[in-house]
C-alpha positions in Angstrom: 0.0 0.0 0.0 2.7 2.1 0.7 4.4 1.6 -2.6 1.2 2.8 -4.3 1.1 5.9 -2.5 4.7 6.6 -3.0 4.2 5.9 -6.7 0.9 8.5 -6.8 3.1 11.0 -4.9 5.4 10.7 -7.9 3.2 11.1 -10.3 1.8 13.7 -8.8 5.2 15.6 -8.2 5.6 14.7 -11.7 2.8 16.1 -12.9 3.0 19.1 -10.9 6.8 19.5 -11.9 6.5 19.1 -15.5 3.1 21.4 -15.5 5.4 24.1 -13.6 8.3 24.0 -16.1 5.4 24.4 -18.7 4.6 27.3 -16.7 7.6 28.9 -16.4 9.0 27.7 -20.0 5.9 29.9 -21.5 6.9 32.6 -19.3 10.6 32.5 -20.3 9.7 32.6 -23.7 6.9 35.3 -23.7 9.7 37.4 -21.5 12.1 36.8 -24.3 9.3 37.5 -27.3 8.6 40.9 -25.4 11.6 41.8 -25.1 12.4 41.0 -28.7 10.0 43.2 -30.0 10.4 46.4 -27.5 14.0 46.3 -28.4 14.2 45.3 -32.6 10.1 45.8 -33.6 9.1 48.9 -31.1 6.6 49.7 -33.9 4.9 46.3 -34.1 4.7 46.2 -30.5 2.8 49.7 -30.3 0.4 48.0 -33.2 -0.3 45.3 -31.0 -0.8 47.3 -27.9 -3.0 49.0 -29.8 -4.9 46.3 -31.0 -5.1 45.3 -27.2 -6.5 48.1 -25.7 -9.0 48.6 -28.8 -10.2 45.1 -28.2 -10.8 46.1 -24.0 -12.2 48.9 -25.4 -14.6 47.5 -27.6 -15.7 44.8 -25.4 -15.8 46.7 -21.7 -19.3 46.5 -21.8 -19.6 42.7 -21.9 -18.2 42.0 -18.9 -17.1 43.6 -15.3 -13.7 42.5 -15.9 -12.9 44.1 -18.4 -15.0 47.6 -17.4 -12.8 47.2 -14.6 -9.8 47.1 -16.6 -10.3 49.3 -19.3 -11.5 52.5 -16.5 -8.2 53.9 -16.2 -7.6 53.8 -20.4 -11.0 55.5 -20.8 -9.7 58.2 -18.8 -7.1 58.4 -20.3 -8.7 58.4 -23.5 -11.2 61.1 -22.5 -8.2 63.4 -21.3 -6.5 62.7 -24.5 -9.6 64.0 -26.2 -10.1 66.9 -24.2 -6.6 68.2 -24.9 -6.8 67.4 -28.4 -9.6 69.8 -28.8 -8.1 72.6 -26.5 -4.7 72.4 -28.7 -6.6 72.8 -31.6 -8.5 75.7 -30.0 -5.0 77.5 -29.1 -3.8 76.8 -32.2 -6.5 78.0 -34.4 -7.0 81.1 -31.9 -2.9 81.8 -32.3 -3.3 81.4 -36.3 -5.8 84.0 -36.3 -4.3 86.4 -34.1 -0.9 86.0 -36.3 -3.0 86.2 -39.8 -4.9 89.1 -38.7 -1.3 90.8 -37.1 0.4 90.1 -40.5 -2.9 90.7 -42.9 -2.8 94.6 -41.0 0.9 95.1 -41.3 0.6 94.3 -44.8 -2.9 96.7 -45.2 -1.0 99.2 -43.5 2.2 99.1 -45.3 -0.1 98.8 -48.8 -1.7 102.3 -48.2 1.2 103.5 -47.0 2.8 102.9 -50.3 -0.3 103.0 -52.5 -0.6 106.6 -51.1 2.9 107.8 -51.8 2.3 106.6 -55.6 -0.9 108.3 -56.1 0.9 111.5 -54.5 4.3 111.1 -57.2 1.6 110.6 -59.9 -0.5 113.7 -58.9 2.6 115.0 -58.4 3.7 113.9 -61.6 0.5 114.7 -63.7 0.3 118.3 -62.3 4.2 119.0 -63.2 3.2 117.2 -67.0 0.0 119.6 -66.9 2.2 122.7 -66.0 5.1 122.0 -68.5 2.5 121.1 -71.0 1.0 124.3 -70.9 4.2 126.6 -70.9 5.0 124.5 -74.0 1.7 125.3 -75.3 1.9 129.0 -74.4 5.3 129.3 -75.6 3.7 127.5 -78.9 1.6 130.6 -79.4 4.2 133.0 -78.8 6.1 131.6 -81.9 3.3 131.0 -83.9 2.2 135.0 -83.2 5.6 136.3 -84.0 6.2 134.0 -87.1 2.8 135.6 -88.7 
């Protein structure tokens, strides 16, 4: 009798011993595989982190579990949303300000400009006017003195 229950113990231990190197075999090599990709494939393993959390997220309403789990990511989430929106807010609000600070430098400058040309062309078209008619009375003159 004692023989048999030495021999269950052992196959028992056995069992138990070989299911624990199982155990810690898979876990060697999942270390390994992780470490694998964070170090060579960083890219692939953000896709499949990704993947993850999008499947929690996706199916948090089916169980408690996984509401419990995926709480802190939907926070983080939200927040994520939340300053996504305000940086687009700032940004749009600084585009503006710079636009409209560039488009009235620009008016400014414009009129500026546009102002001194119309004054040179008056300027210009009063002198043409002036020398235009001392030509034309000086055209008169001679045409008097040669009849």
């Amino acid at each position: 009798m004692q023989e048999i229950i030495t021999s269950l113990w052992i196959l028992a231990s056995g069992i138990l011993s070989g299911a624990w190197d199982l155990l810690a075999t898979t876990i060697c090599w999942l270390n390994s595989l992780l470490l694998v990709l964070h170090i060579d494939y960083p890219r692939l393993e953000g896709l499949l982190i990704g993947i993850l959390l999008s499947w929690l997220l996706i199916r948090r309403d089916r169980h408690p579990l996984l509401r419990v789990l995926s709480a802190p990511l939907k926070l983080v989430v939200d927040i994520l949303d939340l300053v996504w929106d305000q940086v687009i807010e700032v940004v749009s609000d600084v585009w503006d300000t710079a636009r409209g600070w560039v488009v009235g430098v620009y008016q400014y400058c414009r009129n500026k400009v546009k102002g001194l040309l119309d004054t040179c062309l008056n300027t210009l078209k009063s002198s043409y006017q002036w020398v235009m008619g001392k030509l034309r009375s000086l055209k008169e003159q001679l045409a008097k003195k040669g009849e």
